[in-house]
C-alpha positions as CSV (number, residue, x, y, z in Angstrom):
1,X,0.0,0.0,0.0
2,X,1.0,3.8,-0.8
3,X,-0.8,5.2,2.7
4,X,2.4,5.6,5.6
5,X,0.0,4.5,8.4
6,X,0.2,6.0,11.9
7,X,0.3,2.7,13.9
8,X,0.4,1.8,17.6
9,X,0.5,-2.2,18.4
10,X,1.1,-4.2,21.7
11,X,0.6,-7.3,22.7
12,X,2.0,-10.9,22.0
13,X,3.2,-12.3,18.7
14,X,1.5,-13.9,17.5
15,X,-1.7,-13.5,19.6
16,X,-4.7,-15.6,19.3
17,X,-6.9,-12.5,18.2
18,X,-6.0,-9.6,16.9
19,X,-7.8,-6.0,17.5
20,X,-8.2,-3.8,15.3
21,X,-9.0,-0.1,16.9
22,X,-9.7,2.8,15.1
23,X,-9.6,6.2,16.5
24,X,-12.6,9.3,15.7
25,X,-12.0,12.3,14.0
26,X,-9.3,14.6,14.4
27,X,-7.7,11.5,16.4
28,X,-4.9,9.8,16.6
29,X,-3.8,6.2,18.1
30,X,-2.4,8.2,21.0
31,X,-6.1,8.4,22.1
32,X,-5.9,4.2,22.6
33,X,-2.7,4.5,24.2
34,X,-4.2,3.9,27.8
35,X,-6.4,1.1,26.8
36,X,-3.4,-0.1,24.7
37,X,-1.0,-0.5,28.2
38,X,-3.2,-2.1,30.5
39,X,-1.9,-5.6,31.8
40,X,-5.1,-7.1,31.6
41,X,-5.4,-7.1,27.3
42,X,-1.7,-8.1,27.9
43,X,-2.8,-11.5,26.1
44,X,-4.5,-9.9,23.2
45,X,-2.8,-8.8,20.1
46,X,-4.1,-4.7,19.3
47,X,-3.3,-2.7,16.6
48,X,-4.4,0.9,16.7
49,X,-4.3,2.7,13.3
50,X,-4.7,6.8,12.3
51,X,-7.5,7.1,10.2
52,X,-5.0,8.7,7.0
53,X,-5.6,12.7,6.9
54,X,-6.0,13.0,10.7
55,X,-3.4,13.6,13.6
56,X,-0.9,15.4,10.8
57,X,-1.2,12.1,8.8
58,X,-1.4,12.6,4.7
59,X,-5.0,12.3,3.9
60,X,-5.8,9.8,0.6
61,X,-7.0,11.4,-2.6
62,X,-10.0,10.2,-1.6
63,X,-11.8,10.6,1.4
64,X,-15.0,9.5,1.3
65,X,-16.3,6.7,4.0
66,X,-16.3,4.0,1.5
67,X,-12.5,4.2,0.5
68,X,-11.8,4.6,4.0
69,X,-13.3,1.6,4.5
70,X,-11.4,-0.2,1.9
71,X,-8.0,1.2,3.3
72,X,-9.2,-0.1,7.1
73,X,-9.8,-3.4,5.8
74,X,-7.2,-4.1,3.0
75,X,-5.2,-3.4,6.7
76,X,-7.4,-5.5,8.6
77,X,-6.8,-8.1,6.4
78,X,-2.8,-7.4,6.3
79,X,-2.4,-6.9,10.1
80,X,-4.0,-10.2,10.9
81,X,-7.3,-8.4,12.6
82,X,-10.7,-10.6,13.6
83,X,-12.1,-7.9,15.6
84,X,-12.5,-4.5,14.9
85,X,-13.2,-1.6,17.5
86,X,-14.3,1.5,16.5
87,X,-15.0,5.2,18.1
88,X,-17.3,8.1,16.1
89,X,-16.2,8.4,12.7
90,X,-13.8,5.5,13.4
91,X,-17.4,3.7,14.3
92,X,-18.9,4.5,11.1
93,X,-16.3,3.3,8.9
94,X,-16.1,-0.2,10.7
95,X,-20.0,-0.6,9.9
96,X,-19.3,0.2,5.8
97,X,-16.5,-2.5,6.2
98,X,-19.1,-5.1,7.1
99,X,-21.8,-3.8,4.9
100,X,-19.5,-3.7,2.2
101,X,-18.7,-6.9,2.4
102,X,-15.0,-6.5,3.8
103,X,-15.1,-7.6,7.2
104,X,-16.6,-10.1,8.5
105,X,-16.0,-10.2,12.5
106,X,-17.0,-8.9,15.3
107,X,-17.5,-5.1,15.6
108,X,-17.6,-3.0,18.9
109,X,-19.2,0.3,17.5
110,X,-18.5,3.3,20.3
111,X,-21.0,5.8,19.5
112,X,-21.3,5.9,16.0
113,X,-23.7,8.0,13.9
114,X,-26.5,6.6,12.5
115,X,-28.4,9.7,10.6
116,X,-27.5,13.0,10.1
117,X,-29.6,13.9,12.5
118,X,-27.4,12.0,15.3
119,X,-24.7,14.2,14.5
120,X,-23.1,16.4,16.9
121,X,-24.6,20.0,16.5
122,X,-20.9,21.8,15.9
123,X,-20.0,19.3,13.2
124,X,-22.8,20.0,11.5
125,X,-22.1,23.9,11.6
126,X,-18.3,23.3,10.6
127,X,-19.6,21.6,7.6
128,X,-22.0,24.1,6.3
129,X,-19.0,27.4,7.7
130,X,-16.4,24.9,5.2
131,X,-18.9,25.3,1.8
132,X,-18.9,29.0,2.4
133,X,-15.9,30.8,-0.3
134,X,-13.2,32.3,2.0
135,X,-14.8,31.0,5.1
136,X,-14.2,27.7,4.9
137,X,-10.2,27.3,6.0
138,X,-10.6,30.1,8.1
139,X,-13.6,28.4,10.3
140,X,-11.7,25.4,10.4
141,X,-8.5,26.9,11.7
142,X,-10.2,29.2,14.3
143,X,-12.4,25.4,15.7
144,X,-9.1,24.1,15.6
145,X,-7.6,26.5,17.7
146,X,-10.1,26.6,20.3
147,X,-11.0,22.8,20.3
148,X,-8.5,21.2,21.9
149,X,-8.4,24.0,24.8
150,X,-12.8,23.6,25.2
151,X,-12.0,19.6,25.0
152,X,-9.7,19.6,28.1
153,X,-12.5,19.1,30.7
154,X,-13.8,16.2,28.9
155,X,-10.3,14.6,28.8
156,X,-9.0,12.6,31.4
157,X,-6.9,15.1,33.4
158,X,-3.5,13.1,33.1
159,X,-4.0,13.0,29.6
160,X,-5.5,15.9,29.0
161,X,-2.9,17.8,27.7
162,X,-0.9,15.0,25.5
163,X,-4.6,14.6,24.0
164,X,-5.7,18.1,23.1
165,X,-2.0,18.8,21.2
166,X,-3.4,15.2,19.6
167,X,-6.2,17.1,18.3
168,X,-4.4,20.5,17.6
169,X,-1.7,19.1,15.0
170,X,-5.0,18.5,12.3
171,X,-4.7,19.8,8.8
172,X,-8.0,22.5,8.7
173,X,-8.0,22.0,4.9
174,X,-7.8,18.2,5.4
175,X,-10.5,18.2,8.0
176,X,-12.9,20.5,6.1
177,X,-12.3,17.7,3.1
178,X,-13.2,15.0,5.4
179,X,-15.8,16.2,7.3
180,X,-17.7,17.1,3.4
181,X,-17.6,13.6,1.9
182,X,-18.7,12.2,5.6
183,X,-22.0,14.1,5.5
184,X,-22.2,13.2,2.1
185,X,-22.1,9.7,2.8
186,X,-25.0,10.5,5.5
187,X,-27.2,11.8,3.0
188,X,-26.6,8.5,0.5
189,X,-27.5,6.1,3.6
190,X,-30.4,8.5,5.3
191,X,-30.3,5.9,8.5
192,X,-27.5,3.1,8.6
193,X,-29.4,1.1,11.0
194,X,-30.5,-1.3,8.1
195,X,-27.0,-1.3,6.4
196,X,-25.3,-2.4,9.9
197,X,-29.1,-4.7,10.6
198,X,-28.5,-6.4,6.7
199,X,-24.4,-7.5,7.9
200,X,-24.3,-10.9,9.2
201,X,-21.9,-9.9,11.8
202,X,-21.9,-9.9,15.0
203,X,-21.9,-6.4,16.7
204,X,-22.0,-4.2,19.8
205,X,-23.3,-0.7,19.9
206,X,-22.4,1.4,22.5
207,X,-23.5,4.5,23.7
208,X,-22.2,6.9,26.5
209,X,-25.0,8.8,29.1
210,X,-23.4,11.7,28.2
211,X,-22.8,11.2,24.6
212,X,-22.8,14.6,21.9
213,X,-24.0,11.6,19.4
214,X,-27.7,11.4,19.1
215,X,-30.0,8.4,18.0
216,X,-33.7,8.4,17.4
217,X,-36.6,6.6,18.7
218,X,-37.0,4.9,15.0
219,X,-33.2,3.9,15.3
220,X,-34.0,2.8,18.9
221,X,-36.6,0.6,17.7
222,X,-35.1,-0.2,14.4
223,X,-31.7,-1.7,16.6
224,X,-34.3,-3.8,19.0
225,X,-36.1,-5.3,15.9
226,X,-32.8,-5.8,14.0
227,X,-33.5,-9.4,12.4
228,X,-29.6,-10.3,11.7
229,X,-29.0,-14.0,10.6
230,X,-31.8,-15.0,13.0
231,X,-30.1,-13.5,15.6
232,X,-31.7,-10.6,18.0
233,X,-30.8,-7.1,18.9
234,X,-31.6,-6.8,22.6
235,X,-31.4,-3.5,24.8
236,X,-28.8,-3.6,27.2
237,X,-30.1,-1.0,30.0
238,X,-30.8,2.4,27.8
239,X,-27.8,3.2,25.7
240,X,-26.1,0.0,24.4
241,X,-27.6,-2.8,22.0
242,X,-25.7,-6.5,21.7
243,X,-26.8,-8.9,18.6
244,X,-26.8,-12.2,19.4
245,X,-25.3,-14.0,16.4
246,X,-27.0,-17.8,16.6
247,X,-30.3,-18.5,17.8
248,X,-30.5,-19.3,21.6
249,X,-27.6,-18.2,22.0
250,X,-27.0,-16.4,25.2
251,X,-26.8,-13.0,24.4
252,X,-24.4,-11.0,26.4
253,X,-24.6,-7.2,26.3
254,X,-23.5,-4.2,27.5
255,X,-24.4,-0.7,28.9
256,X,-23.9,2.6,28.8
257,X,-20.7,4.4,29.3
258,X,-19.1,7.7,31.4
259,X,-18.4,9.9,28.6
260,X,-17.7,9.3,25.1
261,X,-14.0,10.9,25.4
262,X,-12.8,9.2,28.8
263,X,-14.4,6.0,29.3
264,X,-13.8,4.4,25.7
265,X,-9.4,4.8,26.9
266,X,-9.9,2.6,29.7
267,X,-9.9,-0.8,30.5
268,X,-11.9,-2.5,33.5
269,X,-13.7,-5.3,33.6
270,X,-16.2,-5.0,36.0
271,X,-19.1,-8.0,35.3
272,X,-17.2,-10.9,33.5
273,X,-18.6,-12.8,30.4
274,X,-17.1,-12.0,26.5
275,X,-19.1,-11.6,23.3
276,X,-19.7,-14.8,21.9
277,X,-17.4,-16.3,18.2
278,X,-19.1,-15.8,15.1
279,X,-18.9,-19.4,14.5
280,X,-20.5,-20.2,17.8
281,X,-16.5,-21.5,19.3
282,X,-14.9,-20.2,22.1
283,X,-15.5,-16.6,23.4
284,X,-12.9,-13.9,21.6
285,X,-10.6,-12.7,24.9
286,X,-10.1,-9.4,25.5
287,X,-12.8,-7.7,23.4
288,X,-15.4,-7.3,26.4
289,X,-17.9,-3.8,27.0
290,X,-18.5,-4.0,30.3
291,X,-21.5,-2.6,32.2
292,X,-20.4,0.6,32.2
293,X,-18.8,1.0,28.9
294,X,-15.2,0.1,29.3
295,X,-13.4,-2.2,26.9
296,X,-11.5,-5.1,28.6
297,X,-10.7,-9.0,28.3
C-alpha cells in the first residue's frame, strides 16, 4: 500500500486475536494509548491505526467513508485483525466494512452515527461554515484553535494535555475535506441502522450517558427489531444494543458508558462474560464492553 500508516501495536506475537481499533475524528492512536498499556489485554494482540488525513497524517486522494473503508480493511486483512473496535467516525467506517462486504468479524461500535440527525450540532455547523468561499479554512483553523483548549475538561486530566495537542496538530483544509464527503455519505445512507441490521456480523453498539452523538426513537426501535442472521438485537439497559449472532444463544450485552472521550481509553472489567465467536466456538478474549462502557478482556 501507498498510505504511511500511523500505527500503535502491543501485545504478543503472534496473539490468538487480533484487535483492530480505530480512533474518531481529528484522532490519533495516541487516544488508545491507555487502553493499549493495561496488563489485563496483555494477552491480546491490538493494533491501533490513524485514520490517513488526521493527527498530521497525509490524507488519501480520496476521502469518502467507502475508501476509507477499503484502506481499514485491506489493513485489517494485512495486520491479521478478527475484531475490529471503532469510536465516532472511526465507528462508522467499521460498519461500511461489514456492509461492504469487507469484514466479516466482530464489531464494537462506540458511538457511532447513525443519521445525520445524530450528529453532533458543531459538526454540523463546521460543515455548512467549510462550503462557504473564503470562510471555509478560516472556520476550520479558528475550531481548531479553540477545540482542543474547550475539549480539556472532557479529557482525562493526566491526559488531557498529551490529547488536546493530539487534536491540535490537524490539517484545517484536510479536516474541512473530510468532514464534506462524511455528511455526504450520510445523506446517500439516510439511516445506517438497516445497512449495519443487513451485515451478518456480529456487533455491539455502545453509547455513552453523556454522549454529543444522538440516536432516534425509529433507530431505537429499528436496533431492538434488528433481524440479523436470526439472531436478536436486545437493549442492554438504555444506551447499548448486543446482537446475538446464533439462535439461543445467550446474548451477552452491555451498557452505557461515562463519557464518550474518557471511558472508551480505559480498560476494567467489571461483570465478567465475552461476546460470543461468530462461528459459535470459544469466546474472543479481550474484546469485552463491560457494564459501564469500558473495553477489557
Amino acid at each position: 500500500m501507498s498510505e504511511r500508516w500511523d500505527v500503535r501495536r502491543a501485545g504478543p506475537e503472534p496473539a490468538p486475536h487480533r484487535v483492530l481499533m480505530i480512533p474518531g475524528g481529528l484522532c490519533s492512536t495516541e487516544f488508545y494509548a491507555d487502553i493499549m498499556a493495561e496488563p489485563a489485554l496483555s494477552r491480546v494482540g491490538l493494533v491501533a491505526v490513524t485514520m490517513p488525513g488526521f493527527g498530521g497524517t497525509t490524507a488519501p486522494e480520496d476521502v469518502s467513508v467507502e475508501h476509507y473503508a477499503r484502506l481499514l480493511a485491506r489493513f485489517a486483512a494485512d495486520s491479521g485483525c478478527d475484531v475490529v473496535v471503532g469510536h465516532s467516525l472511526g465507528a462508522n467506517v467499521a460498519i461500511e466494512m461489514a456492509a461492504a462486504g469487507l469484514f466479516m468479524g466482530p464489531l464494537v461500535l462506540l458511538s457511532p452515527t447513525f443519521s445525520r440527525a445524530d450528529e453532533a450540532t458543531f459538526l454540523g455547523v463546521m460543515n455548512a461554515l467549510g462550503r462557504v468561499p473564503g470562510l471555509g479554512i478560516a472556520g476550520w483553523t479558528l475550531m481548531l484553535k479553540l477545540l482542543p483548549k474547550a475539549m480539556k475538561r472532557e479529557l482525562p486530566a493526566h491526559r488531557a494535555e498529551a490529547l488536546a495537542a493530539d487534536m491540535a496538530a490537524n490539517d484545517p483544509a484536510t479536516c474541512r475535506r473530510i468532514v464534506r464527503r462524511y455528511y455526504e455519505y450520510l445523506d446517500r445512507h439516510p439511516s445506517l441502522v438497516p445497512r449495519l441490521c443487513d451485515t451478518a456480523v456480529p456487533a455491539w453498539v455502545v453509547r455513552g450517558d453523556h454522549d454529543e452523538i444522538g440516536l432516534t426513537e425509529g433507530e431505537r426501535r429499528d436496533l431492538e427489531a434488528c433481524p440479523a442472521s436470526g439472531g436478536t438485537w436486545k437493549p442492554a439497559r438504555t444506551s447499548a444494543w448486543s446482537r446475538c449472532p446464533t439462535p439461543g444463544t445467550p446474548c451477552w450485552s452491555s451498557g452505557p458508558h461515562r463519557s464518550p472521550t474518557s471511558s472508551w481509553t480505559r480498560s476494567r472489567r467489571r461483570d465478567g462474560g465475552n461476546p460470543p465467536r461468530e462461528d459459535g466456538g470459544r469466546p474472543l478474549p479481550g474484546v469485552v464492553v463491560s457494564v459501564d462502557g469500558t473495553l477489557g478482556p
